[in-house]
C-alpha positions in Angstrom: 8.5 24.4 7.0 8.4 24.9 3.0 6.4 22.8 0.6 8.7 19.9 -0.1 9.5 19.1 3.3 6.0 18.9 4.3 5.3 16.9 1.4 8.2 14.3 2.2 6.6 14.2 5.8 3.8 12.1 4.3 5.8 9.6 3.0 7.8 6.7 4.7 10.0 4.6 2.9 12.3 1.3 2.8 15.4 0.7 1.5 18.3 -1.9 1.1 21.1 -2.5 2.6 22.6 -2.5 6.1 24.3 0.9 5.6 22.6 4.3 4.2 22.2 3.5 0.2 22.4 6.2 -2.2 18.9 5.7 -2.5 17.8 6.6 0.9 20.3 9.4 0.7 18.7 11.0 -1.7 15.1 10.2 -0.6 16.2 11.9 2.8 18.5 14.7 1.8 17.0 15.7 -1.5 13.1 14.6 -1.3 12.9 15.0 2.5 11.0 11.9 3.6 9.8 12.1 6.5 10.3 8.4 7.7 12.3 5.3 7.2 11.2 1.8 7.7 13.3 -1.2 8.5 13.0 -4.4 7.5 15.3 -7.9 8.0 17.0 -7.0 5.1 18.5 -3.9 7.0 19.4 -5.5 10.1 22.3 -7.3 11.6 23.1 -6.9 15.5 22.1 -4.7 17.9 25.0 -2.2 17.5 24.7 -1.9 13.9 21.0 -1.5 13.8 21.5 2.1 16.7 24.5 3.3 13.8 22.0 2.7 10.8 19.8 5.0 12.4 22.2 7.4 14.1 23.8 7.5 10.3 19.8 8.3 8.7 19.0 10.7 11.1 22.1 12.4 11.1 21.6 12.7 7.0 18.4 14.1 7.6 19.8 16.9 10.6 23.1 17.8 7.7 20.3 18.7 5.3 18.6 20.7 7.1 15.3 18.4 8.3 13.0 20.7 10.7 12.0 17.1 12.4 13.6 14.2 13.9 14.0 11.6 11.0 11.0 9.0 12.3 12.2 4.9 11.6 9.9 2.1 12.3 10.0 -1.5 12.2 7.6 -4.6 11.9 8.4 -6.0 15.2 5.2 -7.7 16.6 7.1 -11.1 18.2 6.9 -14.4 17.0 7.6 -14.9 12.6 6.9 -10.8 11.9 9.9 -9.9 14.4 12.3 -8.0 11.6 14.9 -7.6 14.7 16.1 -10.7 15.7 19.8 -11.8 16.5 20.6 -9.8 19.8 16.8 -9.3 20.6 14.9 -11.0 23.0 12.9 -13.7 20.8 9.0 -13.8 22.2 6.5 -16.3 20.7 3.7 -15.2 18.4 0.7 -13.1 19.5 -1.9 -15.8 19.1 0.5 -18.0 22.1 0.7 -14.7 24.4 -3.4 -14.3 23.7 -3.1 -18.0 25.0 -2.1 -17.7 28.3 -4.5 -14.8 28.9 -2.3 -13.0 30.8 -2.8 -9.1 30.5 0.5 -8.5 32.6 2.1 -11.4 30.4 1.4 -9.1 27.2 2.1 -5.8 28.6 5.6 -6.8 30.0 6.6 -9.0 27.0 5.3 -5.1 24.5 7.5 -3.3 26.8 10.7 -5.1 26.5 10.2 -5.1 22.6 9.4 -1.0 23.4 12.7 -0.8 26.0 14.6 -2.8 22.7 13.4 -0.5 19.9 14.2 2.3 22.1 17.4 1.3 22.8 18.8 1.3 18.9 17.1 3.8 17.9 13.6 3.0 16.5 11.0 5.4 17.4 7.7 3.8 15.6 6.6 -0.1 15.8 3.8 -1.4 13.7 2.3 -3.3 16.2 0.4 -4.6 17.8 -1.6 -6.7 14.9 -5.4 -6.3 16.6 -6.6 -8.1 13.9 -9.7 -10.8 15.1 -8.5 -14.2 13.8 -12.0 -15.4 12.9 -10.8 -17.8 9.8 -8.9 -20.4 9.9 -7.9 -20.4 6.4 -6.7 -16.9 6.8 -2.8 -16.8 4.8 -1.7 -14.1 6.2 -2.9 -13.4 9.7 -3.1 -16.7 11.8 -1.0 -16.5 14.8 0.0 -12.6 14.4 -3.6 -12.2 16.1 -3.9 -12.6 20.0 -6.5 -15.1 18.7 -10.4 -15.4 17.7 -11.8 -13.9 20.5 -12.9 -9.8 20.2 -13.2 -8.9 23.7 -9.7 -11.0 24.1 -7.8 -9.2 21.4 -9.2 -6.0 22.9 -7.8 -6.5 25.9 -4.6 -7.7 25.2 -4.0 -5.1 22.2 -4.2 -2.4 24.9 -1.9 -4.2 27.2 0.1 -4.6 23.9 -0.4 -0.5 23.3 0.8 0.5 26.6 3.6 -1.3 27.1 5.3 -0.3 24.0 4.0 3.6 24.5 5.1 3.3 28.2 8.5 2.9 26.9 8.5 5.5 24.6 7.7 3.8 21.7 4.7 5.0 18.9 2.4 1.2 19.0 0.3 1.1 15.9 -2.6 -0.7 16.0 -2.9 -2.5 12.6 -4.6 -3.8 10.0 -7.6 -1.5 10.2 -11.2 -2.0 10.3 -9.4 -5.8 10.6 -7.8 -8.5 8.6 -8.4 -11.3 10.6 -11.4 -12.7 8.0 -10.2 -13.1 5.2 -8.9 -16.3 2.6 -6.8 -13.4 0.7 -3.6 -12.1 1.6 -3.8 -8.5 0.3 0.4 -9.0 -0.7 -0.8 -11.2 -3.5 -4.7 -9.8 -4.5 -7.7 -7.7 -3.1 -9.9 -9.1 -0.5 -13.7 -8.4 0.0 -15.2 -8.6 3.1 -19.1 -8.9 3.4 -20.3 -8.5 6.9 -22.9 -6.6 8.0 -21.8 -3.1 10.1 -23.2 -4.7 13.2 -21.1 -7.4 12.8 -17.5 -5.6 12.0 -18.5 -3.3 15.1 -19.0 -6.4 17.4 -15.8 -8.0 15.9 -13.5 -6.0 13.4 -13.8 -2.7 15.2 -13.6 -3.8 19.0 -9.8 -4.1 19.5 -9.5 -0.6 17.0 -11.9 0.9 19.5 -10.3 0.3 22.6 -6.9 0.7 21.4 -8.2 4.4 20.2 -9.3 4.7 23.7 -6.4 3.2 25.4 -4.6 6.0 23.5 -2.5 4.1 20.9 -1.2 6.8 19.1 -1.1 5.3 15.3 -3.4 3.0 13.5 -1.9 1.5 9.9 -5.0 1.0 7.3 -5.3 -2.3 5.4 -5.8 -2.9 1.5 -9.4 -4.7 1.7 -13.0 -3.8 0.3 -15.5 -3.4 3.5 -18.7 -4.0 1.5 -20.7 -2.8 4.2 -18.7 0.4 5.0 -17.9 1.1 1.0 -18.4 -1.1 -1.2 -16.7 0.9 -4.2 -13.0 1.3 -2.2 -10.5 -0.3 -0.4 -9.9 1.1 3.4 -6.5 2.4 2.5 -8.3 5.1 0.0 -11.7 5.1 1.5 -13.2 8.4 3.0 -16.1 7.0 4.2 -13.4 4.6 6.6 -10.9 6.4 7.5 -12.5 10.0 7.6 -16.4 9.4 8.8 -15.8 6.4 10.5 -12.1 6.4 12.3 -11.4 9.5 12.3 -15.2 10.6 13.4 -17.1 8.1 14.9 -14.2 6.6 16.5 -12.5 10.1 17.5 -9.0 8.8 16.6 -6.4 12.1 16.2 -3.6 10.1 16.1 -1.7 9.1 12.9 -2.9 7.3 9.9 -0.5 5.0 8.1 -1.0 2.6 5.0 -0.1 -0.1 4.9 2.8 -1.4 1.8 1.0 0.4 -1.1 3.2 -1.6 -3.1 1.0 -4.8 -2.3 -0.6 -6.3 -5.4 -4.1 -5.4 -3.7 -3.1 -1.9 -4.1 -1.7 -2.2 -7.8 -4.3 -0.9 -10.0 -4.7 2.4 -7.9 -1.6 3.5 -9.1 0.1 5.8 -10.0 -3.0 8.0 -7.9 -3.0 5.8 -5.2 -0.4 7.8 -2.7 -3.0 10.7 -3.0 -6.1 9.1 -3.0 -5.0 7.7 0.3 -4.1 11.0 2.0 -7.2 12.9 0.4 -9.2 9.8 2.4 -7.6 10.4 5.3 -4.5 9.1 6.0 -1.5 11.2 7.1 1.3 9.1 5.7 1.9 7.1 2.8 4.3 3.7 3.4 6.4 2.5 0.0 8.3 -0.1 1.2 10.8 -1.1 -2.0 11.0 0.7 -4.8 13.1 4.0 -5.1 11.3 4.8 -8.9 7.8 4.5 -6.9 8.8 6.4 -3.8 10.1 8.9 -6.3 6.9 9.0 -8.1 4.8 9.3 -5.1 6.6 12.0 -3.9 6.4 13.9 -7.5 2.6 13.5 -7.9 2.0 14.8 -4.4 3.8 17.6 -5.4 2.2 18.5 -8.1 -1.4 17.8 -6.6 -0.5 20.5 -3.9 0.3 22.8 -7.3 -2.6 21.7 -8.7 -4.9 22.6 -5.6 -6.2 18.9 -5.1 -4.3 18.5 -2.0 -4.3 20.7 0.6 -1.5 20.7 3.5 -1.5 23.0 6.5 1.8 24.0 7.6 
């Protein structure tokens, strides 16, 4: 694989439109991304969501792509369901978590799996294992299976296998957890202050057995972890997604950011796409602006030249 295609690998992008834009073209054929993402913007029916992807990868097979195009979606049931006339509607997390039915969760993930599957969508970002511990939380609320750690353990896994039983990548998000906060990191940078013992009793639980469940991605979130590093956000943070994800919780599966086009993430840029990778993360996610996905792509370039990022073929 040469340098540019491995490069594009690392980054995932969004676009607009229910049809291939020029944009995307040229992001897929020209800068080789690796990965689309769809949003409701992007989506009509059923049948026209399997051609929008049949018509992206087929661009990226023409110019010559060593891998399958990857497209993902936000499709977690209830409000954050970006696929929705056609598809079976299910109610929010936090209702499922009600019930406390693990067969409930597992069968309602692997319809949403058999669906995604079926029209061509390879990658969900889902399930949100996020502990919803505040009630003034703007952002979270009933995208959690609830308050409860040991309950939004259990059901993320249920959540994890269904969808992965199907076919279809689950990604356990927002890690080390988003669930306490009275920021929503689309609008500004949240601090969290708890003690380690605390996030691993809470936070981390879900994370921790979805890693051992075997969900095969986890998608980083944009907030400080005082406790963990008190200097850097988890998206760029070493000491979270290296020492402690990647090594204490012996996760090999994919890293994703979350939007780095969030305002929490807006005064990292223009370095944040590499500071992200060099802390861990495999993939970069730039959900809306060609110019940025553009410039993202250009400075990981040059950082390879540069010897500041390192890729192994």
């Amino acid at each position: 694989m040469v340098l540019k295609d491995m490069i594009g690998q690392m980054v995932w992008v969004g676009f607009h439109g229910t049809e291939p834009s020029e944009d995307v073209e040229r992001l897929i054929c020209d800068h080789r991304v690796g990965g689309v993402v769809l949003f409701s913007r992007n989506v009509r029916t059923p049948k026209q969501v399997r051609e929008l992807t049949d018509s992206l990868r087929e661009l990226a097979e023409r110019s010559g792509h060593e891998l399958p195009l990857v497209v993902a979606v936000d499709q977690e049931g209830g409000g954050v369901s970006c696929l929705r006339d056609g598809f079976t509607r299910f109610p929010p997390p936090m209702a499922m978590g009600a019930t406390g039915s693990l067969e409930v969760v597992r069968k309602a993930f692997g319809v949403i799996g058999r669906e995604l599957r079926t029209v061509g969508v390879g990658v969900d970002f889902a399930p949100v294992l996020d502990v919803n511990t505040n009630p003034e939380n703007p952002i979270i609320g009933t995208r959690s299976f609830g308050d409860d750690p040991e309950l939004v353990a259990k059901l993320g896994e249920e959540a994890v296998r269904g969808l992965q039983d199907e076919g279809v990548v689950a990604t356990a998000k927002h890690f080390p957890g988003h669930g306490d906060t009275s920021l929503d990191t689309h609008l500004a940078l949240p601090r969290v202050g708890h003690s380690t013992e605390r996030l691993r009793k809470v936070e981390l639980l879900p994370f921790s057995k979805a890693v051992d469940a075997g969900v095969r991605a986890v998608m980083t979130t944009h907030i400080v972890f005082e406790a963990l590093d008190p200097e850097l956000p988890a998206t760029v943070s070493p000491k979270v997604l290296t020492d402690l994800l990647r090594g204490e919780m012996g996760f090999d599966g994919v890293v994703v950011t979350d939007c780095l086009e969030m305002k929490a993430m807006e005064r990292f840029w223009p370095e944040v796409p590499l500071m992200a990778l060099l802390a861990g993360a495999d993939v970069v996610l730039i959900s809306h602006t060609y110019e940025l996905q553009v410039e993202a792509l250009k400075l990981l370039g040059k950082a390879v030249e540069e010897g500041r990022l390192r890729i192994e073929a």
